[in-house]
C-alpha positions as CSV (number, residue, x, y, z in Angstrom):
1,X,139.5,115.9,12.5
2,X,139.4,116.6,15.9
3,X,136.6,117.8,18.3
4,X,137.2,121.1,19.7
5,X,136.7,121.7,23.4
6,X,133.7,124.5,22.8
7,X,132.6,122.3,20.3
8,X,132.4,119.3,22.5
9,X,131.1,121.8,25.7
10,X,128.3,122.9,23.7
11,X,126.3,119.3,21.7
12,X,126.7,118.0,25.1
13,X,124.9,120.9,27.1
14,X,122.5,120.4,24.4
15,X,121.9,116.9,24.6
16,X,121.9,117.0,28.5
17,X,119.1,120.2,28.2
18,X,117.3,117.3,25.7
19,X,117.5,114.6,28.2
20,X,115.9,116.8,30.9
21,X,113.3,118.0,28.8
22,X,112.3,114.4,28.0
23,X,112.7,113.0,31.5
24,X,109.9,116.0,32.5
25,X,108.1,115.1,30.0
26,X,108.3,111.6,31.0
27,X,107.4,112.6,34.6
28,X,104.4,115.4,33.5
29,X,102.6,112.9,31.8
30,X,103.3,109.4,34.8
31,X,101.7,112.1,37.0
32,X,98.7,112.7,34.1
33,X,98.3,108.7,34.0
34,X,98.3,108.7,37.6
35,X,95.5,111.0,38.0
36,X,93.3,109.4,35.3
37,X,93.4,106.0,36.8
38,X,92.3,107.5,40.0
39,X,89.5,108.8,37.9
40,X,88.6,105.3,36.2
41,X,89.0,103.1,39.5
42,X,86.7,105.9,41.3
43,X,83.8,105.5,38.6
44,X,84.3,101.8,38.4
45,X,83.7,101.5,42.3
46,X,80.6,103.7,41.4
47,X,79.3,101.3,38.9
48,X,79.6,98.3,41.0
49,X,78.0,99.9,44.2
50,X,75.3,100.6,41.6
51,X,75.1,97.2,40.2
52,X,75.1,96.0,43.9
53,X,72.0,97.9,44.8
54,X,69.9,96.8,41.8
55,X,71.0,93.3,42.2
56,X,69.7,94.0,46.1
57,X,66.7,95.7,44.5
58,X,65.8,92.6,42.5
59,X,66.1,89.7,45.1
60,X,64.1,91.7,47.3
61,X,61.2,91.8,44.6
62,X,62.0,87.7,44.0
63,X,61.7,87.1,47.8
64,X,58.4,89.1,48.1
65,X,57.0,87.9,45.0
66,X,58.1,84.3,46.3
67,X,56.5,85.1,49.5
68,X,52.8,86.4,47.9
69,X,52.9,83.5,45.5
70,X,52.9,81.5,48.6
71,X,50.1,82.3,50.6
72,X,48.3,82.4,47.8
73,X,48.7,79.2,47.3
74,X,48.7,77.8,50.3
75,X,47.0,80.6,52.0
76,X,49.0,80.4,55.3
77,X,49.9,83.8,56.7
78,X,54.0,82.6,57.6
79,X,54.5,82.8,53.5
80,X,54.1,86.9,54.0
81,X,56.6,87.2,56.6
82,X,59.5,88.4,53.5
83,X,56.8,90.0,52.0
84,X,56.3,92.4,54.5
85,X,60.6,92.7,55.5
86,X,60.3,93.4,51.8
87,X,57.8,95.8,51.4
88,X,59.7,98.1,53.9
């Protein structure tokens, strides 16, 4: 039961053509992965400048509501010195 040269030639052209086609495979979809984490980090650096404006948004709002509460309590005209960096 021997293996004849053509024989032998031939299954391992094939199985080297196999290996190729796999390792491009491999490589199409590294590149594919590649690309769609660019995509994912790009709209999670989106979301967290968002998130970093409202929070922004909202201590701005504290500080001049902070700042209005004041002078109306006290009614000392310092207390609207935020409120007006605020209103701005």
């Amino acid at each position: 039961m021997s293996i004849s040269s053509k024989s032998l030639l031939r299954s391992t052209s094939v199985f080297l053509l196999i290996g190729f086609i796999a390792l491009m495979g491999i490589v199409a979809v590294n590149f594919w992965l590649g690309e769609r984490a660019q995509s994912d980090f790009d709209d999670a650096i989106s979301a967290r400048d968002i998130r970093i404006a409202a929070v922004e948004l909202r201590n701005a709002v504290q500080t001049a509501e902070a700042s209005q509460r004041g002078f109306l309590l006290t009614g000392n005209e310092i207390y609207l010195a935020p409120y007006q960096a605020a209103k701005i």
